[in-house]
N, CA, C and O atoms as a GROMACS GRO file, in nm:
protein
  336
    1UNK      N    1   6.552   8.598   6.575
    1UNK     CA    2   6.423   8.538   6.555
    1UNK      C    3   6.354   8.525   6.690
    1UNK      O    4   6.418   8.462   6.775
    2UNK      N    5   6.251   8.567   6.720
    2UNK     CA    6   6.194   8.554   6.830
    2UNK      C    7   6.108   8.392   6.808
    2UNK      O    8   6.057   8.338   6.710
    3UNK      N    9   6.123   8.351   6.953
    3UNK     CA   10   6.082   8.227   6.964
    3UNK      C   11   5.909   8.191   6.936
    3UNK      O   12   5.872   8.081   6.895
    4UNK      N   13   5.826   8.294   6.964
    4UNK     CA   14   5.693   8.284   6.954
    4UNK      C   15   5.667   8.294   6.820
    4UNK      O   16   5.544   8.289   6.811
    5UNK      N   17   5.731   8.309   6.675
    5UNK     CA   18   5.699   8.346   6.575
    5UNK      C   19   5.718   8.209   6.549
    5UNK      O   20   5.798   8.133   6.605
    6UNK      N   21   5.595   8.169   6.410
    6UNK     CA   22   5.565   8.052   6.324
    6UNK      C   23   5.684   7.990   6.253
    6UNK      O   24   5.712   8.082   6.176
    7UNK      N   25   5.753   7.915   6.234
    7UNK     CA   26   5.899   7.881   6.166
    7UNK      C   27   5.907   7.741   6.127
    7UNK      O   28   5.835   7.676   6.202
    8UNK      N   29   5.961   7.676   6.049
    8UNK     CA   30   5.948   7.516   5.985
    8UNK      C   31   6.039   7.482   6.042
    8UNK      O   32   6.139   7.553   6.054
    9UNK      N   33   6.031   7.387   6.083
    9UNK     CA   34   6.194   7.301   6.143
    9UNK      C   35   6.302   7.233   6.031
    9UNK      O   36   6.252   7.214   5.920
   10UNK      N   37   6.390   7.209   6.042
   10UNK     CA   38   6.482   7.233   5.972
   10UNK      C   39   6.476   7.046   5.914
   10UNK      O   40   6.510   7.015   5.800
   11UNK      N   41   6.441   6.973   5.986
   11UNK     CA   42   6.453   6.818   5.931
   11UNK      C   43   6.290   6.772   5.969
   11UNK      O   44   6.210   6.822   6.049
   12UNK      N   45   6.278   6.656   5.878
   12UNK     CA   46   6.182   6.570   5.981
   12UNK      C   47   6.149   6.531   6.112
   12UNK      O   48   6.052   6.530   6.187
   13UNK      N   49   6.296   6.493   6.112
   13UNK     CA   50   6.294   6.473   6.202
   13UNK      C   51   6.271   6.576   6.360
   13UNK      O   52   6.213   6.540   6.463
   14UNK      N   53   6.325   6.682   6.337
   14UNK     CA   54   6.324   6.807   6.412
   14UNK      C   55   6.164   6.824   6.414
   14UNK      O   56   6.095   6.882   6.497
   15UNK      N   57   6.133   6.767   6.317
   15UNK     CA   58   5.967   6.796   6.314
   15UNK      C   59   5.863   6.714   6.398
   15UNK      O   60   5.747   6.742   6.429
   16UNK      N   61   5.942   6.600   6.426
   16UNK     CA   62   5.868   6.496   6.542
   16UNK      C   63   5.875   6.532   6.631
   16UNK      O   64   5.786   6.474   6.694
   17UNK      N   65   5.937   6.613   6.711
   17UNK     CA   66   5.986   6.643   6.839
   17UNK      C   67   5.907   6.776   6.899
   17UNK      O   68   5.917   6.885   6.843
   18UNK      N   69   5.820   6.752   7.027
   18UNK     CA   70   5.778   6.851   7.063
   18UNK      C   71   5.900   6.876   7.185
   18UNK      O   72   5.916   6.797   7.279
   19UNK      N   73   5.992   7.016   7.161
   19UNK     CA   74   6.076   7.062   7.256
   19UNK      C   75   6.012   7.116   7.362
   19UNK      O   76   6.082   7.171   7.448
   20UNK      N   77   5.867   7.112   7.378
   20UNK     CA   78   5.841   7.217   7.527
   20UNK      C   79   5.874   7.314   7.552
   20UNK      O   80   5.846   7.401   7.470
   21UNK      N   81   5.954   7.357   7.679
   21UNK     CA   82   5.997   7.477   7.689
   21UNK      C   83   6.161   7.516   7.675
   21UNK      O   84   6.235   7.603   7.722
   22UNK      N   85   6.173   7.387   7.573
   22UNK     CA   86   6.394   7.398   7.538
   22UNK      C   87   6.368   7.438   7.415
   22UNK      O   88   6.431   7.366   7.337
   23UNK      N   89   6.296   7.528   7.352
   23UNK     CA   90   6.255   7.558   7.250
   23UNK      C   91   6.413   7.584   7.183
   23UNK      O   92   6.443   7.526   7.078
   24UNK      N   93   6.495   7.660   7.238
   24UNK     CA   94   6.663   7.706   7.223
   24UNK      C   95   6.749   7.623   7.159
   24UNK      O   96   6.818   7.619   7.057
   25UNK      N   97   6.713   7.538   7.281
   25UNK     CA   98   6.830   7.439   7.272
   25UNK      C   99   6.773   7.299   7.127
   25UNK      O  100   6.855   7.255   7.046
   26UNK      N  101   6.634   7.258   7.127
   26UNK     CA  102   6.615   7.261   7.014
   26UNK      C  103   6.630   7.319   6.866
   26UNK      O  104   6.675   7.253   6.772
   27UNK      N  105   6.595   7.424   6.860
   27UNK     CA  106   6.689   7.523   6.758
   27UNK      C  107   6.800   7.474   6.714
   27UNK      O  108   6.811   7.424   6.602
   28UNK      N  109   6.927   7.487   6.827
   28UNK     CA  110   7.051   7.447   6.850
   28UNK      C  111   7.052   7.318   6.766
   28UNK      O  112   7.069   7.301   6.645
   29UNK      N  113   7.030   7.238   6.862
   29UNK     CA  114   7.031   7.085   6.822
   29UNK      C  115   7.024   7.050   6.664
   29UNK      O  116   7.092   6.980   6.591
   30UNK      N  117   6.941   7.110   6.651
   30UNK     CA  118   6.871   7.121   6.448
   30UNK      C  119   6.958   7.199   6.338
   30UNK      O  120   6.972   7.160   6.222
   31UNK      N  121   7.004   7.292   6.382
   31UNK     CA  122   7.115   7.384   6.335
   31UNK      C  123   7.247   7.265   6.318
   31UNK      O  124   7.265   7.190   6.223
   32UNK      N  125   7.317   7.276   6.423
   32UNK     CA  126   7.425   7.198   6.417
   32UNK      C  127   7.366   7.061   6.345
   32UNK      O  128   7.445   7.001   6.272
   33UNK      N  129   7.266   7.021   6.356
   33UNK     CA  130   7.230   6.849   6.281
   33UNK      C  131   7.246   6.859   6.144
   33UNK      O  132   7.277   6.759   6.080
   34UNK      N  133   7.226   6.985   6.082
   34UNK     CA  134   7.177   7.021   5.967
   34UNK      C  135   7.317   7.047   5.905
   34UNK      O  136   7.341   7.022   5.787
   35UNK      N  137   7.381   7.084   5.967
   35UNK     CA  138   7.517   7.154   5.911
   35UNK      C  139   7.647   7.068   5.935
   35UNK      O  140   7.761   7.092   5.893
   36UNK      N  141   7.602   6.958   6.016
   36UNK     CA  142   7.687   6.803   6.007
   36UNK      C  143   7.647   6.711   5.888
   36UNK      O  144   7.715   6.639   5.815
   37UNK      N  145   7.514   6.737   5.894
   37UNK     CA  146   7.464   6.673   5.729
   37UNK      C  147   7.488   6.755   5.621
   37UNK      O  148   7.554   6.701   5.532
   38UNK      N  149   7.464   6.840   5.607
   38UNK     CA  150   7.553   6.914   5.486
   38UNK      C  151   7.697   6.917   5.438
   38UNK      O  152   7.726   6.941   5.321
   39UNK      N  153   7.782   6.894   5.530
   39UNK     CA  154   7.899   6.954   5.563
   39UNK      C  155   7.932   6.815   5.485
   39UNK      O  156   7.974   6.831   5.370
   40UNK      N  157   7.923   6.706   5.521
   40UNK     CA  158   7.934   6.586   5.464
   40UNK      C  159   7.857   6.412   5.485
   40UNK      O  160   7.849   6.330   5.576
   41UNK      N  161   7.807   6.424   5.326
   41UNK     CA  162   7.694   6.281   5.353
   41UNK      C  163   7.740   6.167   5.438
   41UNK      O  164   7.648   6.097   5.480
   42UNK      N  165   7.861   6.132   5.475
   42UNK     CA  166   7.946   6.022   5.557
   42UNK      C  167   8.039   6.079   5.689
   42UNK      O  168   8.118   6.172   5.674
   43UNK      N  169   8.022   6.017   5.806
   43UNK     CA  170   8.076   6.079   5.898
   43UNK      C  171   8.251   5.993   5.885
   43UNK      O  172   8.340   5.999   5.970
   44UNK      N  173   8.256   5.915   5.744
   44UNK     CA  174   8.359   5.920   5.725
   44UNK      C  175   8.472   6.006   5.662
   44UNK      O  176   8.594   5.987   5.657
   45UNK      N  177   8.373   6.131   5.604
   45UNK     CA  178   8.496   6.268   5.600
   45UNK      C  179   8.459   6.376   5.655
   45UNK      O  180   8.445   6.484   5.598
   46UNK      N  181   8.439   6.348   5.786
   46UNK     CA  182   8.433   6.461   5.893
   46UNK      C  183   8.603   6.482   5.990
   46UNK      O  184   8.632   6.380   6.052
   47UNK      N  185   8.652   6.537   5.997
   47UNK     CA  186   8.747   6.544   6.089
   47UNK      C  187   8.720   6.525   6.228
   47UNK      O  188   8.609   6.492   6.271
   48UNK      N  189   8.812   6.543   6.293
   48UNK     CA  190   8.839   6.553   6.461
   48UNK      C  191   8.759   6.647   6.506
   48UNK      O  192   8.690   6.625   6.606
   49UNK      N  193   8.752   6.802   6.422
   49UNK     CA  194   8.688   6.911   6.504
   49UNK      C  195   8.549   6.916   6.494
   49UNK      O  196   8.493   7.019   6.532
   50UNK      N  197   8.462   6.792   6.435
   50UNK     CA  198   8.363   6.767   6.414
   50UNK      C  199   8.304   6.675   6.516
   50UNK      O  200   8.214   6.595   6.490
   51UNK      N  201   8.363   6.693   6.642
   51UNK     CA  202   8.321   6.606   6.733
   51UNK      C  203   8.269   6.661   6.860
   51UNK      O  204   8.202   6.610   6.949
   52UNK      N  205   8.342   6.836   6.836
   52UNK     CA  206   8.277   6.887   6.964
   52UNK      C  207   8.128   6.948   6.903
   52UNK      O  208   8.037   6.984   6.978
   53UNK      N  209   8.123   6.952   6.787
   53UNK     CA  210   7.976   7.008   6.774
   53UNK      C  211   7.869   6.920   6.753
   53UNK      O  212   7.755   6.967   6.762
   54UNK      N  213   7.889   6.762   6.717
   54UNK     CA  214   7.810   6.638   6.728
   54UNK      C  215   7.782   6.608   6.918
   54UNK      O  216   7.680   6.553   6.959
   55UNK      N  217   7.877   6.649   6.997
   55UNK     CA  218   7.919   6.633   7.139
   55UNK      C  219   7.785   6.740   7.228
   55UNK      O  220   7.713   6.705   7.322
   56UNK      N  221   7.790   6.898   7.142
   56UNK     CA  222   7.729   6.968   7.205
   56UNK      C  223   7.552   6.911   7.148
   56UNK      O  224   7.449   6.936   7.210
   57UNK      N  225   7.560   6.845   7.039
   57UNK     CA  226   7.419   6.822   7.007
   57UNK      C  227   7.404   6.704   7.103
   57UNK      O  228   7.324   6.722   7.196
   58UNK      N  229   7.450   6.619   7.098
   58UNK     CA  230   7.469   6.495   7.206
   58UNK      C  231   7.392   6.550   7.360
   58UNK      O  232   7.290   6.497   7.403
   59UNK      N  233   7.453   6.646   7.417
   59UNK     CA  234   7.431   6.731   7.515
   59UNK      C  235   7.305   6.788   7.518
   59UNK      O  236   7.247   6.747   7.618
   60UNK      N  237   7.236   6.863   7.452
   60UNK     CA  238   7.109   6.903   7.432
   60UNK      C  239   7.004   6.765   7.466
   60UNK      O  240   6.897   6.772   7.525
   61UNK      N  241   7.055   6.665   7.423
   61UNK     CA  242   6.949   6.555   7.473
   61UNK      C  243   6.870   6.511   7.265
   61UNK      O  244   6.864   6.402   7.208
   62UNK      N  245   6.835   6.623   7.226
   62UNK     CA  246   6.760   6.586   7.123
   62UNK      C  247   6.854   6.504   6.962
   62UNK      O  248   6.829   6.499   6.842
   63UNK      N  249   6.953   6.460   7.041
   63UNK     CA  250   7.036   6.357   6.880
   63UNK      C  251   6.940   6.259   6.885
   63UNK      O  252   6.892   6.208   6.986
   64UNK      N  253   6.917   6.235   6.776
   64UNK     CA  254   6.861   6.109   6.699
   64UNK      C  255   6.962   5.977   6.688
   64UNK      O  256   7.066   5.973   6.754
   65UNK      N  257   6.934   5.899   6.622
   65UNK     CA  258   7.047   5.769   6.619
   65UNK      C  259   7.113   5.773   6.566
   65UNK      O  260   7.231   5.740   6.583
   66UNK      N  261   7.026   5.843   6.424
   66UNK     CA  262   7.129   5.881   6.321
   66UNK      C  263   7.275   5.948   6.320
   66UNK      O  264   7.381   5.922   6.263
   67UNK      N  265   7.219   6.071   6.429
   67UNK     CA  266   7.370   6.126   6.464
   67UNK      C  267   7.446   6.103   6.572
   67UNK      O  268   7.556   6.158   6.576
   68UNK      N  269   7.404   6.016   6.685
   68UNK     CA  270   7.459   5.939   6.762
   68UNK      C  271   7.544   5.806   6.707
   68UNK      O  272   7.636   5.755   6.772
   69UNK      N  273   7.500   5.758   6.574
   69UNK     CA  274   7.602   5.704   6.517
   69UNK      C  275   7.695   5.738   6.451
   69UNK      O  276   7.789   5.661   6.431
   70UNK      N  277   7.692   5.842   6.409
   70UNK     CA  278   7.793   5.955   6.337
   70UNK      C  279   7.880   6.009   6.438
   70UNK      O  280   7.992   6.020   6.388
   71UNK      N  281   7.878   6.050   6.563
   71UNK     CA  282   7.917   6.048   6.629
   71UNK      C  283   8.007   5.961   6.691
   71UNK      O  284   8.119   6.007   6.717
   72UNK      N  285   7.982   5.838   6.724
   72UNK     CA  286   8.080   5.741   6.751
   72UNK      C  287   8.182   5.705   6.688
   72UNK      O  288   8.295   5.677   6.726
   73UNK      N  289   8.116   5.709   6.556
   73UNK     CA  290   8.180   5.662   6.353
   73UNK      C  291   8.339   5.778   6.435
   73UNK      O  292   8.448   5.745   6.483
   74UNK      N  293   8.274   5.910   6.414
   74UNK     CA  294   8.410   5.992   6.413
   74UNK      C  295   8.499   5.955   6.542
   74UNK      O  296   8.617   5.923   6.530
   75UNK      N  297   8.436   5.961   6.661
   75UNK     CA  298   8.493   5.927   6.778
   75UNK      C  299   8.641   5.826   6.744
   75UNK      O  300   8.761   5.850   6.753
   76UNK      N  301   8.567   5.711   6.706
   76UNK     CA  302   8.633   5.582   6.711
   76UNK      C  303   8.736   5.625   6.627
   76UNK      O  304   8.853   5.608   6.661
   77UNK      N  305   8.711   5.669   6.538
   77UNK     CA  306   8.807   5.710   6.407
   77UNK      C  307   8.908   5.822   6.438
   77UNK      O  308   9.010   5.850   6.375
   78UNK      N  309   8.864   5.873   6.532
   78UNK     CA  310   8.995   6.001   6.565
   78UNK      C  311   9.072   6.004   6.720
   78UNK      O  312   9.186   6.022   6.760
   79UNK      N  313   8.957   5.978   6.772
   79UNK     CA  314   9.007   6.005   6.908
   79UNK      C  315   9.160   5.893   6.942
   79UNK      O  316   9.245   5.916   7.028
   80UNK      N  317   9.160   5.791   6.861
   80UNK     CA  318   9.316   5.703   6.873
   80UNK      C  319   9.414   5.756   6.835
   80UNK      O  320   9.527   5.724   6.871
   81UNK      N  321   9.380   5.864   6.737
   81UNK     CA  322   9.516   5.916   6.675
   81UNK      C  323   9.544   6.044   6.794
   81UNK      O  324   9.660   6.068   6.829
   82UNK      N  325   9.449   6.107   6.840
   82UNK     CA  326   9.498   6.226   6.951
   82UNK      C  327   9.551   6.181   7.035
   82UNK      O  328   9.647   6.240   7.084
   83UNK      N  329   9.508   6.060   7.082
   83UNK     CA  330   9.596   6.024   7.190
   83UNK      C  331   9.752   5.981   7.187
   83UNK      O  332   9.850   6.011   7.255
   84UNK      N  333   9.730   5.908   7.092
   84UNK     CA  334   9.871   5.792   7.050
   84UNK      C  335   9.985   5.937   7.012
   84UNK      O  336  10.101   5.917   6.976
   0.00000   0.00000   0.00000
């Protein structure tokens, strides 16, 4: 998909957000948001490996709260058992 072509954003929220020139990494961000919400309505049945791709959206800068709390939700919930 070339970046200059007309395209709907994938959430509302994705839709508030003017990305400037991280047009990419927006993309990104929305993709993976979309497919953590699909994947499952509660970040209480997400696994462990669902943390590096909440991590890389984290990274982009554009997580919302919503998935910054989903994020932690799993964190807290897994990261004790990898260690222990």
């Amino acid at each position: 998909m070339a970046l200059d072509e007309p395209f709907l954003a994938l959430s509302d929220q994705a839709a508030s957000i003017n990305p400037g020139a991280r047009m990419a990494e927006w993309i990104f961000a929305s993709v993976l948001e979309q497919r953590e919400i699909l994947h499952a309505f509660s970040a209480f049945f997400l696994g462990p490996e669902h943390i590096e791709a909440l991590q890389a959206v984290e990274r982009t800068g554009f997580m919302d709260a919503t998935m910054a709390r989903r994020l932690r939700l799993v964190e807290t919930h897994w990261q004790p058992l990898a260690s222990g």
